[in-house]
Structure formats: structure tokens, C-alpha cells
C-alpha positions as a printed NumPy array, in Angstrom:
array([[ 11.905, 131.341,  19.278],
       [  8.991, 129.27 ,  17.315],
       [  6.865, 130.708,  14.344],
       [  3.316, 131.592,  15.229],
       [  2.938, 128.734,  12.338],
       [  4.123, 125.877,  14.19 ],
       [  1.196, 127.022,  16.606],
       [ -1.979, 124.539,  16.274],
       [ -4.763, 126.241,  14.478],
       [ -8.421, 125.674,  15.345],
       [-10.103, 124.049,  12.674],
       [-12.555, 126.447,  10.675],
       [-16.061, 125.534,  10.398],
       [-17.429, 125.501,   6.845],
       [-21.306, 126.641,   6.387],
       [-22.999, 123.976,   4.85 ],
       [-25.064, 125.348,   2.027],
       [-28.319, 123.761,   0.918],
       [-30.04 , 123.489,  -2.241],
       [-33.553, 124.207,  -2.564],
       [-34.715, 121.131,  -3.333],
       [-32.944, 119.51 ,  -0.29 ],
       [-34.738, 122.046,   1.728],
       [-37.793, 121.368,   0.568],
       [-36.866, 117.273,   0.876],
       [-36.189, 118.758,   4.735],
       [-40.07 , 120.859,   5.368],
       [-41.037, 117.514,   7.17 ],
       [-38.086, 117.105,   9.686],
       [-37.637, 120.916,   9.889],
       [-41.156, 120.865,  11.172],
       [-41.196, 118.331,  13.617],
       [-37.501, 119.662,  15.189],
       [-38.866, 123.074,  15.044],
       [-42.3  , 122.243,  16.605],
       [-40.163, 120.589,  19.335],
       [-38.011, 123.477,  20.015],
       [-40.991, 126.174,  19.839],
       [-42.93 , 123.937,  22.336],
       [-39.439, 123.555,  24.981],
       [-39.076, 126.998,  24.839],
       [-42.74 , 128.228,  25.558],
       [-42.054, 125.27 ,  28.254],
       [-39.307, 126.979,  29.524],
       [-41.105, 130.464,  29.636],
       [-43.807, 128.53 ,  31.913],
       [-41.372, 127.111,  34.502],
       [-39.716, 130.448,  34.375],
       [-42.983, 132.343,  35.206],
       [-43.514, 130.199,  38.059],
       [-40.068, 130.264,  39.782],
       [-41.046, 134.347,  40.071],
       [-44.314, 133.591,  40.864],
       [-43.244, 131.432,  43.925],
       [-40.408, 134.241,  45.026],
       [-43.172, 137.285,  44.843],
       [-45.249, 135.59 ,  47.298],
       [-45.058, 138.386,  49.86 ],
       [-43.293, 137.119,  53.758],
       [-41.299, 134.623,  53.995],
       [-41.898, 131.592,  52.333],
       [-43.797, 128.264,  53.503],
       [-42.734, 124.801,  53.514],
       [-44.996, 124.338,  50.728],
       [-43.813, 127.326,  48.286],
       [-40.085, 125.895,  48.857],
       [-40.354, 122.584,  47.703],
       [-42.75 , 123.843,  44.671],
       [-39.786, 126.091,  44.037],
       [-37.119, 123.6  ,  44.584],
       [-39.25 , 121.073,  42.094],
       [-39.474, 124.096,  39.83 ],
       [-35.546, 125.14 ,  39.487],
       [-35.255, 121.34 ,  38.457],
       [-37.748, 121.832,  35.784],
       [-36.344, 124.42 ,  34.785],
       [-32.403, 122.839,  34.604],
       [-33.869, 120.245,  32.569],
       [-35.992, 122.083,  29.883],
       [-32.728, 124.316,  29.389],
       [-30.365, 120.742,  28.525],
       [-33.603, 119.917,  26.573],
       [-33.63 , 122.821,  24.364],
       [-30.072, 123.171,  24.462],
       [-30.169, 119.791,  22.535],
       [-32.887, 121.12 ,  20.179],
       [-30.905, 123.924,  19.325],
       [-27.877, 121.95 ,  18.427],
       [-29.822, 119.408,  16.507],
       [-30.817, 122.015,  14.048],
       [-26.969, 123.962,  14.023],
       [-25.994, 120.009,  13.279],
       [-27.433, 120.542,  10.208],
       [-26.483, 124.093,   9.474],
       [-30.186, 125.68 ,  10.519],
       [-30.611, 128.266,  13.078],
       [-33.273, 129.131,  14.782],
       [-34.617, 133.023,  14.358],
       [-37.28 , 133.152,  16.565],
       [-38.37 , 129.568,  18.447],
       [-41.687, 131.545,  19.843],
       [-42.713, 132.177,  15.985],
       [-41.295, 129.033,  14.31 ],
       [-38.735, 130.801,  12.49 ],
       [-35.487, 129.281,  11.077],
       [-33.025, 130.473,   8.531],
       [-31.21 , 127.697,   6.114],
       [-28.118, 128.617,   4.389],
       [-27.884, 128.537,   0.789],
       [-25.727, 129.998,  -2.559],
       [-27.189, 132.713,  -4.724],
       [-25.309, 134.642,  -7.264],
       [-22.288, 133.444,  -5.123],
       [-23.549, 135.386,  -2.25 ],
       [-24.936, 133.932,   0.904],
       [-28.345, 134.031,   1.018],
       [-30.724, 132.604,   3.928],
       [-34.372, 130.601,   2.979],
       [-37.093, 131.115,   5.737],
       [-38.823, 128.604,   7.365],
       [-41.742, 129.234,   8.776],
       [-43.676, 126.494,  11.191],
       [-47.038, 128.025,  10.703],
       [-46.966, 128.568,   6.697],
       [-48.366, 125.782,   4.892],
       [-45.568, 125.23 ,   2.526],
       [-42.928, 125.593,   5.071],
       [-40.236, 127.67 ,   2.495],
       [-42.409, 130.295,   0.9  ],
       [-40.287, 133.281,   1.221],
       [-35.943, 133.745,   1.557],
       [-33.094, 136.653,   1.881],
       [-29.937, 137.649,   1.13 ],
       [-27.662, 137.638,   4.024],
       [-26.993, 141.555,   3.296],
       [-30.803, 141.671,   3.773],
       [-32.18 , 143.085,   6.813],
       [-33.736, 140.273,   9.194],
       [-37.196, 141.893,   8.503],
       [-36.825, 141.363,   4.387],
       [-38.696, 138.2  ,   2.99 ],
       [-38.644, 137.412,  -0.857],
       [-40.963, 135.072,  -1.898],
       [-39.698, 132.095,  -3.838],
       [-42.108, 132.772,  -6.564],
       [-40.644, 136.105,  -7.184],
       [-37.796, 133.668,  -8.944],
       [-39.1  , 131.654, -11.088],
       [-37.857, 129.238, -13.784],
       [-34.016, 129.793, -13.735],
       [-33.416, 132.267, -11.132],
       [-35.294, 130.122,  -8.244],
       [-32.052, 129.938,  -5.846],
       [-31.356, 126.464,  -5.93 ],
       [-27.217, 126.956,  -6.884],
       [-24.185, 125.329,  -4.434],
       [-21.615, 127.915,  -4.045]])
């Protein structure tokens, strides 16, 4: 009988933690992958809405309504791969998306060795204005300024 240690383990994925000034090096990509995302997602929404659209049409369907739909649930298959490959262009990097309607993405980062999360936001001017502790409800934002000078979470852990 073998050990459950000859076994082959899965290899554990490590969180990459960022510093703040990498994150702030990353606003400009952040935005344009985030803008991306936000924009296949609404697309995906769209296509969505019309696939239910084209099945509430009362009776049984025309020629016409069938190949709209048909075009429609090919759409659709494609903006999913699309923003499946958005997605895991930011988790690449160790960013996740919160909310791709509002823009929102967490980035992982060290404070007082605990894991703490910086905001971005696509719509605020800055881009990182506000973070949270991982503890934190989703809701809680701390703004940056709020730590100033030495306690501004910029620490590796």
C-alpha cells in the first residue's frame, strides 16, 4: 500500500501582491483592460436581450426571426470567449474584477501582514483613490489619503 505522499500534489497558486506604486505604474493598462471588459460585458447583456427578445415574439417563429436568432446565439458564443479572455487577462496579473458593469477591480496587496485589496475604479479620475482590508466588507472603501506618509500601504508581505 503507497503513502498518500507519493501521490502528485497540485501545485498551489501564490497571490501575487502589489505595491502601491506598481499599481499606480498599472492605472493606465488597468484602464484600458477594464474599459474593454466593462464594454464586452454590457455587449454581452445586449446580445442576451435580443436572443429573448426574438423567443417572446408570440406564434411560431418566421424565417426571418430564426436566422436573426441563429446570428444572435453566435454573437453571443463569441462575446462570452471574448470576455472570458478579458477576465483572464486581468487574473494573469493577480486583478479581479468586482463589478465589470461599474468598472470595479480589486488588486492584492500586503498591509500590516494582512491581505488587504486596493480599488480600482474606471470612472474615478485617479484610478486608486480608495482600498480595504480583505476582512473588510465588500461595501468598505478607505481612502488612500486616510494613510499618509508612512502608513500609505505600499509593504510586500
Amino acid at each position: 500500500m503507497r503513502k498518500q505522499s507519493d501521490q502528485q500534489r497540485e501545485p498551489s497558486a501564490a497571490l501575487h501582491l502589489w505595491t502601491y506604486d506598481a499599481a499606480v505604474r498599472a492605472v493606465p493598462y488597468l484602464r484600458a483592460v477594464v474599459r474593454s471588459l466593462r464594454e464586452r460585458w454590457l455587449h454581452l447583456q445586449s446580445v442576451r436581450r435580443q436572443i429573448e427578445r426574438l423567443d417572446s415574439h408570440p406564434g411560431r417563429p418566421d424565417r426571418q426571426i430564426l436566422i436573426r436568432r441563429t446570428l444572435a446565439v453566435k454573437e453571443l458564443d463569441q462575446a462570452d470567449i471574448e470576455l472570458e479572455e478579458t477576465f483572464a487577462e486581468l487574473k494573469a496579473i493577480d486583478v479581479y474584477c468586482l463589478d465589470p458593469a461599474q468598472g470595479l477591480a480589486s488588486i492584492p496587496f500586503g498591509k500590516a501582514n494582512e491581505l488587504a485589496w486596493y480599488l480600482f475604479d474606471l470612472f474615478s479620475p485617479q484610478g486608486l483613490e480608495t482600498w480595504r482590508f480583505h476582512r473588510d466588507p465588500l461595501e468598505m472603501r478607505r481612502t488612500l489619503e486616510q494613510n499618509a506618509g508612512s502608513e500609505l500601504p505600499t509593504q510586500r508581505v
